[in-house]
C-alpha positions in Angstrom: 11.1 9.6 -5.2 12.3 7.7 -8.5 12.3 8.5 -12.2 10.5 4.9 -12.3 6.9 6.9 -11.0 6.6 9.8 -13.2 3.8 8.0 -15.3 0.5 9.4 -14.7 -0.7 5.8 -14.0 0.5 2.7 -13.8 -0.5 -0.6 -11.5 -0.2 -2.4 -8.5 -1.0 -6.2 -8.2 -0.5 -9.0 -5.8 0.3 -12.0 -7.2 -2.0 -15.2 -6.9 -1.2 -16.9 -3.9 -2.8 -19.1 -0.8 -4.1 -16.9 1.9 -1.4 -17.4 4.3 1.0 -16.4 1.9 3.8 -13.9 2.1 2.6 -10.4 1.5 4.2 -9.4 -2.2 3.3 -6.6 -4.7 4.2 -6.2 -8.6 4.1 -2.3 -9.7 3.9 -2.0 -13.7 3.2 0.7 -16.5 -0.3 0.5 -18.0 1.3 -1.4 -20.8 2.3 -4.1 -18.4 6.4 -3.7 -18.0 7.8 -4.3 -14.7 9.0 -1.1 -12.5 9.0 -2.5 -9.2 8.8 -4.9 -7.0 7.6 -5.3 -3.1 8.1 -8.4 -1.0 7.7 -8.7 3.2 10.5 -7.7 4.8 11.9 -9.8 7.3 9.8 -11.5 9.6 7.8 -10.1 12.7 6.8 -10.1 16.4 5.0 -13.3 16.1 5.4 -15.3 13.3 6.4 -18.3 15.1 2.6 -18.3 16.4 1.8 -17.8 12.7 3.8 -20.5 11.8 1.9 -23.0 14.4 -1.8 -21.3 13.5 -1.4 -19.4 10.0 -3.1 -16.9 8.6 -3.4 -13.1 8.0 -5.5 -10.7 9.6 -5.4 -6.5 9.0 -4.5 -6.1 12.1 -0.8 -8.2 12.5 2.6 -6.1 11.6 3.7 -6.4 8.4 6.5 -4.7 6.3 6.9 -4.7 2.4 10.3 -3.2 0.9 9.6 -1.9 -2.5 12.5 -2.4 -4.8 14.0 -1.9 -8.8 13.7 -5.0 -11.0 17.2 -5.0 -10.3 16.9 -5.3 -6.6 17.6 -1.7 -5.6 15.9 -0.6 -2.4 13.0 2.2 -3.1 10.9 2.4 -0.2 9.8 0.3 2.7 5.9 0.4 3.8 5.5 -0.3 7.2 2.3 -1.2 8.7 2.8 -1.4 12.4 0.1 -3.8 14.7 -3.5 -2.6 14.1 -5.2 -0.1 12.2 -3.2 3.2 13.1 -0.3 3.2 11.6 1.8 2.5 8.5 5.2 4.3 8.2 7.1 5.2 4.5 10.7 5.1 4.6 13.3 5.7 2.0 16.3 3.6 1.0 18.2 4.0 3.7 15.5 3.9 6.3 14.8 8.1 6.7 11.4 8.7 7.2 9.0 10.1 4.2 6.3 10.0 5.8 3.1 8.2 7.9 -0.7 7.6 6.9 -2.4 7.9 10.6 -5.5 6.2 10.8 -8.7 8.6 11.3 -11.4 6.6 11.0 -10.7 3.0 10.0 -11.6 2.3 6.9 -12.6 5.5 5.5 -10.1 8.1 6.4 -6.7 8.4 6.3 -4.3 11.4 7.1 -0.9 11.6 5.5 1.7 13.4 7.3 5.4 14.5 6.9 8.2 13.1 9.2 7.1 16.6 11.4 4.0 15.2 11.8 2.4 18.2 9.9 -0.6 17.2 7.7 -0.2 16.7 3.7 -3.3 15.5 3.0 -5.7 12.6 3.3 -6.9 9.6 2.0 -11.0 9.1 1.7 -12.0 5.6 1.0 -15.6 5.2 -0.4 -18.2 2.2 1.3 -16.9 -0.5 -0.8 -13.1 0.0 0.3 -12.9 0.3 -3.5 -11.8 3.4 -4.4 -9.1 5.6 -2.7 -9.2 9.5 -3.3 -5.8 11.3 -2.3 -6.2 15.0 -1.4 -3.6 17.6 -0.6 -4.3 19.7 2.2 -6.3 22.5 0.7 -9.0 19.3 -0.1 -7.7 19.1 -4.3 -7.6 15.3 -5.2 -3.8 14.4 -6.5 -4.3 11.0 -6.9 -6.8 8.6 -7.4 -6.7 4.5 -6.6 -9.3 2.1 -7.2 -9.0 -1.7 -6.5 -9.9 -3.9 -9.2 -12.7 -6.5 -8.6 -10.8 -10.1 -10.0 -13.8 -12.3 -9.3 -15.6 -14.6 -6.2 -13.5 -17.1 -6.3 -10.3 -15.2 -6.5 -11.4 -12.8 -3.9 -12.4 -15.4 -1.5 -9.3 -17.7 -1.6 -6.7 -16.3 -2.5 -4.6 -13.1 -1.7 -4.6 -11.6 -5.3 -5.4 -7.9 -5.7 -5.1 -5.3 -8.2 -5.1 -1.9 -7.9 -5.1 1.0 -10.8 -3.4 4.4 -9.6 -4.1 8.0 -11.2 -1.2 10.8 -10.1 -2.0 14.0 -11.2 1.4 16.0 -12.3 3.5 18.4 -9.6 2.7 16.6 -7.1 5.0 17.8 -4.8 7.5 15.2 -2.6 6.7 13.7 -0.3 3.0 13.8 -0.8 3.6 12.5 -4.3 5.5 9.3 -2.9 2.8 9.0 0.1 -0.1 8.8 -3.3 2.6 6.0 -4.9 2.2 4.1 -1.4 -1.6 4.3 -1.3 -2.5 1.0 -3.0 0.0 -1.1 -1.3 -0.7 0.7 2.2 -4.7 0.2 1.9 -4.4 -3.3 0.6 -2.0 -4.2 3.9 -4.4 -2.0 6.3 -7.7 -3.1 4.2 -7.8 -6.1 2.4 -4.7 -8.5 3.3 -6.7 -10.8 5.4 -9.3 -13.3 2.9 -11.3 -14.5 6.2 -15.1 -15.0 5.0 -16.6 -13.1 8.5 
């Protein structure tokens, strides 16, 4: 994908905001420098409702393009209406790949622009911790959400994810892994409702 995602780990955080706030994602090394940033792409089939009766919920569209510090397009993570579907594209909008929901919230397949299975995703009971597996079942990545306190769970959007790659993964499953936190937080945990 990019010479920015070689690291073995690294992190993916949304910034402190309201909960009706835009959906946006800060990717850094462990040390804390910068590699990427993802804000929502333009808006969607109904915002203007939103704009009248605000909020998020896991289930409205939303699309985040991930970009250099510089502003140069990486990937865009699309997360179509519901829980099924959320779509990886490349710079120039060819598909990389899909994560197709199996069962919500705790299994996720991840599959090629054939539609031919590269792995899956299993999400443990919390909705904590994310383990990427290739297709022969060997974990190539490993994701776990950070917990950043009551207060700032409850109110606010702010997340933070920590993401293991092991090395050789092979493209695209390695960029599908890279997409993990960012896809599970906008399929998972965007909305902040208390029910």
């Amino acid at each position: 994908m990019t010479e920015l995602f070689t690291d073995a780990t690294f992190r993916v955080d949304q910034p402190r905001r309201g909960p009706y706030a835009r959906s946006r994602y800060r990717i850094s090394d462990m040390d804390g420098n910068v590699l990427a940033i993802a804000d929502q792409a333009g808006k969607r089939r109904g915002e203007t409702l939103k704009a009248v009766f605000p909020g998020k919920s896991e289930l409205d569209a939303r699309a985040v393009v991930l970009t250099t510090t510089d502003g140069d397009p990486l990937l865009e993570i699309d997360k179509e209406a519901g829980r099924l579907l959320i779509s990886v594209r490349g710079p120039d909008g060819e598909p990389i790949g899909a994560i197709h929901t199996e069962r919500v919230g705790r299994r996720y397949i991840l599959r090629d622009p054939e539609t031919v299975k590269l792995g899956e995703i299993g999400v443990d009971l919390s909705r904590n911790h994310f383990t990427v597996t290739d297709r022969s079942g060997s974990r190539v990545a490993y994701v776990r959400k950070r917990f950043a306190g009551l207060a700032t769970h409850l109110l606010t959007t702010a997340d933070r994810y920590d993401v293991e790659i092991q090395e050789r993964v092979p493209e695209p499953l390695r960029t599908l892994a890279v997409a993990t936190a960012i896809a599970m937080d906008m399929a998972l945990h965007e909305s902040k409702d208390l029910t």
